[in-house]
C-alpha positions in Angstrom: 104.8 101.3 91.0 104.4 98.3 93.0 106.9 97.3 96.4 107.4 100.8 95.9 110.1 99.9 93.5 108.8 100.1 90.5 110.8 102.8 87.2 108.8 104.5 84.9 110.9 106.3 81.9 108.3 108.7 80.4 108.5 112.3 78.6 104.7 113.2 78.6 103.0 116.9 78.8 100.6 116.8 81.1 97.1 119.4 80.9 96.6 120.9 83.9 93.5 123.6 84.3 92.4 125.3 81.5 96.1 124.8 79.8 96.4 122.3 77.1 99.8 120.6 76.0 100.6 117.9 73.4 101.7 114.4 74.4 104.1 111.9 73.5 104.8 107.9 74.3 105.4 106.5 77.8 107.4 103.5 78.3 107.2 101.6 81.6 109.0 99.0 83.1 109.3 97.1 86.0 112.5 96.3 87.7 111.6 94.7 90.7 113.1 91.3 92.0 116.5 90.6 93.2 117.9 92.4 90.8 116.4 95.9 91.8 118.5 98.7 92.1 118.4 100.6 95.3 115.9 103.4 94.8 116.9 107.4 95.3 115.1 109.2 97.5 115.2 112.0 95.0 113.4 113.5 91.9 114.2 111.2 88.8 111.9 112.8 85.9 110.5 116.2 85.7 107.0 115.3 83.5 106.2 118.9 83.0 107.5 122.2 83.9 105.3 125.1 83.0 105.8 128.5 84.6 103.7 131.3 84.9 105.5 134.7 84.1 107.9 135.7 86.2 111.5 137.3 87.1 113.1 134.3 86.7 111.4 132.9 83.8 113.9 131.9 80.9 116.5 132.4 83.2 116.0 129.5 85.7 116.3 127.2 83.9 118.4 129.5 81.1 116.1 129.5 78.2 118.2 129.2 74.6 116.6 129.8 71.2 114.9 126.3 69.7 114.6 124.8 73.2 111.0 123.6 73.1 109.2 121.6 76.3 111.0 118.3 76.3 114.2 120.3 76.3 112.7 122.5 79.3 111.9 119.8 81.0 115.1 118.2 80.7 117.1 121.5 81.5 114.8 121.9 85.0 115.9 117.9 85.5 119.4 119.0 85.3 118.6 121.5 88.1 117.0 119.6 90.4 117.2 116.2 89.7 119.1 113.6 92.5 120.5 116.3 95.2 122.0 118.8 92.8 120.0 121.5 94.5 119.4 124.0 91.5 116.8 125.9 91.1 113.5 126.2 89.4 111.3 129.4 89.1 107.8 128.8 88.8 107.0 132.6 88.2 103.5 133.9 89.4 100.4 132.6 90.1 99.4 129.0 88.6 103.2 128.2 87.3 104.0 124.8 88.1 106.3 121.7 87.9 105.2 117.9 87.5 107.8 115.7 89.4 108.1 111.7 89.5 110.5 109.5 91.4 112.2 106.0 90.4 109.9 104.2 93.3 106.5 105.1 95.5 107.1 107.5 98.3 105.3 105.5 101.0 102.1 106.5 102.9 103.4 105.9 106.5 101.1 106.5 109.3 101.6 109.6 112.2 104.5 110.7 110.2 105.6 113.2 107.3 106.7 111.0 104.0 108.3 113.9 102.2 109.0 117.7 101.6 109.6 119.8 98.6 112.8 121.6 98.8 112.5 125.8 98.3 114.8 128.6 99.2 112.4 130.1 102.1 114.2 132.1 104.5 113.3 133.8 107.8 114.5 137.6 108.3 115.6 139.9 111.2 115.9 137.0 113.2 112.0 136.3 113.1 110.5 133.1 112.7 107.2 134.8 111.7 108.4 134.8 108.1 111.1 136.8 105.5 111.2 135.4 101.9 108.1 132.7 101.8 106.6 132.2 98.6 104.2 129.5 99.2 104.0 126.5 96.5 100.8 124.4 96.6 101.5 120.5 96.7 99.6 117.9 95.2 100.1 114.1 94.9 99.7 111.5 92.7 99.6 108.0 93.3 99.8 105.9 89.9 96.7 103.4 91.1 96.9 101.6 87.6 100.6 101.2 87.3 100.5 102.8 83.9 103.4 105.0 84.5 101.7 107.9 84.6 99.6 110.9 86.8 96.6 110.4 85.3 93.9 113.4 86.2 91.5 111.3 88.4 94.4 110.6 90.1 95.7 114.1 91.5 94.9 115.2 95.1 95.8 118.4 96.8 97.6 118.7 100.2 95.5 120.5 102.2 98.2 123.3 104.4 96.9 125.5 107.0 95.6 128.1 104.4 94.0 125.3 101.6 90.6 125.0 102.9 90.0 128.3 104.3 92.6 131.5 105.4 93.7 130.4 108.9 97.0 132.5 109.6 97.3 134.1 112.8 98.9 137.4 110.6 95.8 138.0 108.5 94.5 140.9 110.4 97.6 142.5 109.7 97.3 141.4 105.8 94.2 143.1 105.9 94.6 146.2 107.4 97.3 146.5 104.8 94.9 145.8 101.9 95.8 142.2 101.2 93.5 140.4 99.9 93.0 137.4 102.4 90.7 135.2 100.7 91.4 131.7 99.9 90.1 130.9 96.6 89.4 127.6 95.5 89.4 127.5 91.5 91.2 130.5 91.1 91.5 131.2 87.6 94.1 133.6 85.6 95.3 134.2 82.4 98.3 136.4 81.3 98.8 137.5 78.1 102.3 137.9 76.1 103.0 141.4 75.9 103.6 142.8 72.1 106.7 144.0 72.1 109.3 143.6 75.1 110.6 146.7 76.9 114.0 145.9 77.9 113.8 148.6 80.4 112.1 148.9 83.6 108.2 149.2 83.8 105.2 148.9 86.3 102.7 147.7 83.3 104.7 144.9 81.6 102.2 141.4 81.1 98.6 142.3 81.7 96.8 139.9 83.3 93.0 139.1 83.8 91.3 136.4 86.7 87.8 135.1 87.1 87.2 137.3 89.6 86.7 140.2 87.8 90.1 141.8 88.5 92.9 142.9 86.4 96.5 143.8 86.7 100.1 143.7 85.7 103.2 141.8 86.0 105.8 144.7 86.7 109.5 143.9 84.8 112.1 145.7 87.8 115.7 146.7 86.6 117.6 143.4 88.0 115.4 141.2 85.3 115.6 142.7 81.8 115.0 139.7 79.8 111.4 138.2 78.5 109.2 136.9 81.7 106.8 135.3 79.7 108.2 131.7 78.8 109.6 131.7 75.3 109.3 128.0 74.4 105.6 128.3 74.5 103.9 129.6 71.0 100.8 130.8 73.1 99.7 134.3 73.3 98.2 134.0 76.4 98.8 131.2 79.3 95.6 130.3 81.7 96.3 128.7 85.1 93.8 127.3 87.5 94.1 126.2 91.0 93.9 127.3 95.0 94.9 130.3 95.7 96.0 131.7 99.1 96.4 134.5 101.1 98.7 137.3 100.0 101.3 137.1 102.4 103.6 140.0 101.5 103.5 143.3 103.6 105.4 146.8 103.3 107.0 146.9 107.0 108.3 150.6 105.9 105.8 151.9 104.5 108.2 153.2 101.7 108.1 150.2 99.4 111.9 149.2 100.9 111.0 146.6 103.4 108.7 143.6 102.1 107.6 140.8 104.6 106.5 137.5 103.3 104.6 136.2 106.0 104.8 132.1 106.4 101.8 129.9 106.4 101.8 127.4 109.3 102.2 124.3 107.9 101.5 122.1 104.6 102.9 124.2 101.4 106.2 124.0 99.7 109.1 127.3 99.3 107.3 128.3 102.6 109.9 127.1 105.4 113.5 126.7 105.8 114.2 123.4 104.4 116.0 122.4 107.4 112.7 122.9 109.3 110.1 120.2 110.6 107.4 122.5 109.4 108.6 122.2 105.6 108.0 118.2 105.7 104.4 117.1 104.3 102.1 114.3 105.1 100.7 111.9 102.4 97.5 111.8 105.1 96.6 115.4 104.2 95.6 115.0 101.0 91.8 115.5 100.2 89.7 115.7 97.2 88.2 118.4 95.3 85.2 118.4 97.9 87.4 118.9 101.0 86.9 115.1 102.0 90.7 113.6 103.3 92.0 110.4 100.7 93.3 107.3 102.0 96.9 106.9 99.5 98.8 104.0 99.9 101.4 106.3 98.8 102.6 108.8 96.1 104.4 108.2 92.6 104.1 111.9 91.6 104.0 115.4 92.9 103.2 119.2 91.7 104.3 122.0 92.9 102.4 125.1 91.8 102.6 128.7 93.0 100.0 130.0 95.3 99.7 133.6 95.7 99.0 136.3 93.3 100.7 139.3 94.6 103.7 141.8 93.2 106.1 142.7 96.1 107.2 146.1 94.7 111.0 146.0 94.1 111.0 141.9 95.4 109.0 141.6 92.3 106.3 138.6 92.1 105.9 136.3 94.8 106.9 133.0 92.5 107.7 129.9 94.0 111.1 128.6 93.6 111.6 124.4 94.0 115.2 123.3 94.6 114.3 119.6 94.8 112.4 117.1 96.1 112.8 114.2 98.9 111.5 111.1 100.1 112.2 111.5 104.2 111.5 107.7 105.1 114.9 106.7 102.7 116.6 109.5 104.1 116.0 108.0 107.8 114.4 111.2 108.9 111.5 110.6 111.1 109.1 113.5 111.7 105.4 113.3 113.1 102.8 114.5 111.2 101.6 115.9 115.2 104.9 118.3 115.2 103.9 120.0 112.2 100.2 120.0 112.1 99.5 120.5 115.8 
């Protein structure tokens, strides 16, 4: 997308870890010139939306029978697409979103270029944390113009937690039994349960990582419906990708009071959107060996959730993405020093 002005139309299926999808044609034209229209400074395409399960899978978007991933994809565009401000679940662990915009979110230096909009919330008038379910972000700058996020070309923001567990409530995480650990090529795979309860139950989806550890996805009483996504054939769904810190704490020690923790900085659905610390800088991007990437800019971004953790009643901590924004055509200026001391 050269001048930073450049449309893509595309419907593709991206693979993305150790999931496989189908593809279909990419068109891609230019429209620079005098005649280019003024760009948006918000999501234009949704590529690929594939969540893990989750609550508010199938109901976020509203699943309908025949709907298949195009249609998905389309129905999360309608959500979130331009400013509408709806929202996308990406369920547990490893669910994720592919996002594109109708020009190249520029790389501009000392300041943050965008941030991913979530529904984080602080509680009891803390600033500590509340309702953060932490979304890693990675970019995607389209280096030969061919309208699409080829693999080669994705690169992680590196947040606070990315690299190695860094948050100043970790001791407390721990001597609650969290496990702290940032895992760098976490995998997990859930499998589709054989017959759907309809009814509350603590062993709903089984699911299995590469760690050696097993569990469940628990189906509470305010979400009866399916939680594994019903537009994908599958019998099981594997995920891959960083995973954080489990942030989530009993405060009552009753199972009536969960606390997610916030991380400090660099993740989206992990600050109040109205919040400096929400924005993210193009400059912390680095590659799969840790090492920072110079990008002139980005073209694409995906959102995918980061901790593997059930939150007794809250359910699963699943990232939730109302939208996306480029900051420098919004005119808000916000350096990258403010939020990454």
């Amino acid at each position: 997308m050269r001048n930073f002005m450049t449309r893509t139309l595309c419907g593709v299926l991206l693979p993305t870890a150790a999931v496989l999808f189908g593809g279909v044609s990419c068109e891609s034209i230019d429209v620079g010139g005098d005649d280019t229209p003024e760009a948006s400074p918000y999501i234009t395409r949704v590529l690929d939306y594939r969540p893990a399960v989750g609550q508010f899978v199938n109901e976020l978007p509203r699943y309908e029978a025949g709907d298949t991933q195009q249609t998905m994809n389309g129905k999360a565009l309608e959500s979130i697409g331009g400013n509408r401000q709806g929202i996308v679940s990406l369920g547990g662990f490893g669910g994720y979103i592919v996002v594109g915009f109708d020009h190249t979110i520029e790389n501009r230096a000392g300041l943050c270029d965008f941030r991913v909009l979530g529904n984080a919330f602080y509680a009891g008038g803390e600033t500590a944390g509340g309702s953060c379910e932490p979304g890693i972000v990675s970019v995607a700058y389209d280096a030969n113009d061919n309208g699409l996020p080829d693999e080669e070309e994705w690169f992680e923001i590196a947040g606070s937690s990315t690299l190695a567990a860094s948050e100043a409530w970790l001791p407390e995480a721990a001597a609650a039994g969290n496990d702290t650990q940032t895992v760098a090529g976490y995998e997990i795979t859930y499998y589709r349960p054989d017959v759907e309860p309809g009814a509350p139950t603590a062993e709903y989806i089984r699911w299995e990582d590469n760690l050696g550890q097993s569990g469940f996805r628990a189906m509470n009483r305010a979400h009866l419906q399916s939680y594994f996504p019903q537009w994908i054939d599958a019998d099981r769904l594997t995920f891959r990708g960083t995973r954080l810190p489990q942030n989530g704490l009993d405060r009552s020690g009753e199972g009536n009071n969960y606390f997610l923790y916030a991380f400090a900085w660099g993740y989206a659905d992990n600050r109040p959107n109205g919040e400096a610390g929400s924005a993210i800088d193009i400059d912390w991007a680095v590659d799969a060996s840790g090492n920072p990437v110079q990008l002139p800019g980005v073209d694409f971004i995906r959102i995918q959730t980061g901790v593997n953790q059930e939150n007794g009643w809250l359910g699963e901590c699943s990232t939730e993405v109302l939208g996306a924004e480029d900051l420098h055509l919004l005119g808000v200026r916000i350096e990258s020093r403010t939020v990454k001391p």
